[in-house]
C-alpha positions in Angstrom: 110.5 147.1 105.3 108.6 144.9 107.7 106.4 143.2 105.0 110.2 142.5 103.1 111.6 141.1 105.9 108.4 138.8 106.8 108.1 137.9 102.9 111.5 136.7 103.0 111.2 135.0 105.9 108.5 133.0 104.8 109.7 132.2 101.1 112.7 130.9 103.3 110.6 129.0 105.1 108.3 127.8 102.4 110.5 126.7 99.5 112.4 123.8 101.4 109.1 122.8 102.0 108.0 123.3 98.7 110.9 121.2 97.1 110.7 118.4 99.7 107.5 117.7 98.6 108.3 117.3 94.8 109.7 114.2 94.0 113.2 114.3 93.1 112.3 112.4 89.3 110.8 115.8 89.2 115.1 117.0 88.6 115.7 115.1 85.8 112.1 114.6 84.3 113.0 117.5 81.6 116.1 115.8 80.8 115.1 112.8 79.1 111.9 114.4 77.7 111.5 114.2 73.5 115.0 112.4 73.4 115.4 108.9 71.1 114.9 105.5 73.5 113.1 107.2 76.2 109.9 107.5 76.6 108.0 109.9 79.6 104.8 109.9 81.0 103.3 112.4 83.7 100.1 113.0 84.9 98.9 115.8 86.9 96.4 116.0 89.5 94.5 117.6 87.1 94.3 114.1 85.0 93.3 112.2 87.9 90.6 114.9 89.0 89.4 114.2 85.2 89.6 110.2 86.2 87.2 110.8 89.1 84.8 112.6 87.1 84.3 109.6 84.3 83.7 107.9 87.5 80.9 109.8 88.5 77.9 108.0 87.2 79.3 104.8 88.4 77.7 104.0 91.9 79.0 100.1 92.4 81.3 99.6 95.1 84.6 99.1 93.5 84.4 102.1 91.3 83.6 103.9 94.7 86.9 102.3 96.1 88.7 103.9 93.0 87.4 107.1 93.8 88.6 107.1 97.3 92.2 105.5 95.9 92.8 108.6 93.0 91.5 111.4 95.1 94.2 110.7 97.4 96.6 111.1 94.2 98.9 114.1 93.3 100.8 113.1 90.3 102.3 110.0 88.5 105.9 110.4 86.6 107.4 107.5 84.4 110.5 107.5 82.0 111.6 104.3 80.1 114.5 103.7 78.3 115.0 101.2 75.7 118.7 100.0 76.2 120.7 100.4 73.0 122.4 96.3 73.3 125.8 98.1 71.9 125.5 100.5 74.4 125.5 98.9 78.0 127.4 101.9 79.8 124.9 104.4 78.8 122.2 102.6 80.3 124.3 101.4 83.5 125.3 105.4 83.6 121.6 106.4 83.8 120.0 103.8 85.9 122.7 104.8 88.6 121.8 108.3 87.8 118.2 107.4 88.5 118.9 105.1 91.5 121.1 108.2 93.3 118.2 110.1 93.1 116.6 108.6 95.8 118.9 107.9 98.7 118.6 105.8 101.2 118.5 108.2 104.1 114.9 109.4 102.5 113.6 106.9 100.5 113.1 103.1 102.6 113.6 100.3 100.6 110.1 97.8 100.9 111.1 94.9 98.6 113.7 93.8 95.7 112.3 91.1 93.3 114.7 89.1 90.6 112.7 87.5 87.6 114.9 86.5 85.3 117.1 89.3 84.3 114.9 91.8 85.3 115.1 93.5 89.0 112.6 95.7 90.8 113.0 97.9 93.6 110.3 99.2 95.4 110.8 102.3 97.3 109.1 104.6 99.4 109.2 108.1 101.0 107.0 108.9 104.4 105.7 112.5 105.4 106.3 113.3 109.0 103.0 111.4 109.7 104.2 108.2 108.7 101.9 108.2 105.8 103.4 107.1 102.5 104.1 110.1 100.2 105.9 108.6 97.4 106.0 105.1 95.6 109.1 104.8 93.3 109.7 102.0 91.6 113.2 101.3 89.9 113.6 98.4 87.2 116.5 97.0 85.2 116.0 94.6 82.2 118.1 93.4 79.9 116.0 95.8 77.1 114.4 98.8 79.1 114.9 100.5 82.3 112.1 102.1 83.7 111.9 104.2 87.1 108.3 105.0 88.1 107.0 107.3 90.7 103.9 107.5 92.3 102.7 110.7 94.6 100.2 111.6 97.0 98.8 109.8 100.2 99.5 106.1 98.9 97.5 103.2 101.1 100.1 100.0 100.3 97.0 98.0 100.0 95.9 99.6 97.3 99.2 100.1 95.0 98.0 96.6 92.5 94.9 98.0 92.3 95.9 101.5 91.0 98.4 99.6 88.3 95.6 97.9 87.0 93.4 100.5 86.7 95.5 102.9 85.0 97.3 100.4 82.6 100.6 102.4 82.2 103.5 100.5 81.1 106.1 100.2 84.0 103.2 100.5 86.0 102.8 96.2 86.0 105.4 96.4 88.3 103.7 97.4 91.3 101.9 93.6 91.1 105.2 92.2 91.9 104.9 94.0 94.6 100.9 92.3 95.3 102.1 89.0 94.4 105.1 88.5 97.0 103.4 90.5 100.2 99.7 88.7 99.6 99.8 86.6 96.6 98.1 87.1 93.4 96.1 90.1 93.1 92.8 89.8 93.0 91.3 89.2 89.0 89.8 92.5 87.3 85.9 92.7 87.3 
């Protein structure tokens, strides 16, 4: 009976935990999966552990810097959707769905950015260590809406560099982010 009661009491315990550290993407994720317009990309720790070990023979210093950078990564969730022009509400209906997912009571908003008809939002979420846990990135176009999230111990300074590396579409967004807090980002070697 004692082993029940301490079991409980630290499943109780442990799955609020447990769900506060999944990103909240993680919800609807499943949703939009395999259906027409959208598109989803995830990758698992397991994929960047796999990144890390192409890396291995390189010795220079920036691939060491992009060692240190993915290590710190848990997992990396995008889902696009290409706006249907004779549908508007649909895709005004699911960026708000998207958008409420990540309230601002949690989630601190860093930057908004206009270009054109396009607006990014750049979000993030802080562990109880002030250390950034989440990245999300929100984006409306006039043809695709992409939301973007980005887990793990996350050093700002190192956000452009990660978005290059990885060349994910929706990902380019994160240079925005570069490009107004320190100018361009640095060119590729």
């Amino acid at each position: 009976m004692k082993t029940r009661i301490i079991t409980l009491f630290f499943t109780a315990f442990l799955i609020p935990l447990y769900m506060n550290a999944q990103s909240p993407l993680e919800k609807v994720f499943p949703k939009y999966s395999g259906q027409d317009r959208f598109t989803t990309v995830s990758i698992s720790k397991e994929m960047f552990t796999q990144m890390l070990g192409m890396m291995a023979n390189q010795n220079d210093s920036s691939a060491k810097e992009m060692k240190n950078i993915i290590d710190k990564l848990t997992g990396l969730k995008v889902i696009t959707y290409d706006i249907d022009t004779t549908d508007y509400t649909k895709a005004v209906s699911i960026y708000n769905e998207w958008a409420g997912l990540f309230p601002a009571a949690t989630y601190k908003e860093l930057m908004a950015v206009t270009e054109g008809r396009d607006n990014y939002k750049f979000m993030t979420r802080q562990d109880a260590d002030g250390k950034i846990s989440e990245m999300v990135m929100l984006m409306k176009g006039k043809k695709e809406l992409v939301v973007l999230c980005l887990t793990g111990v996350i050093d700002m300074s190192n956000v452009s560099k990660i978005s290059r590396s990885m060349g994910i579409h929706g990902m380019e967004g994160f240079q925005h982010m570069h490009q107004h807090h320190q100018g361009p980002p640095p060119d590729k070697k």
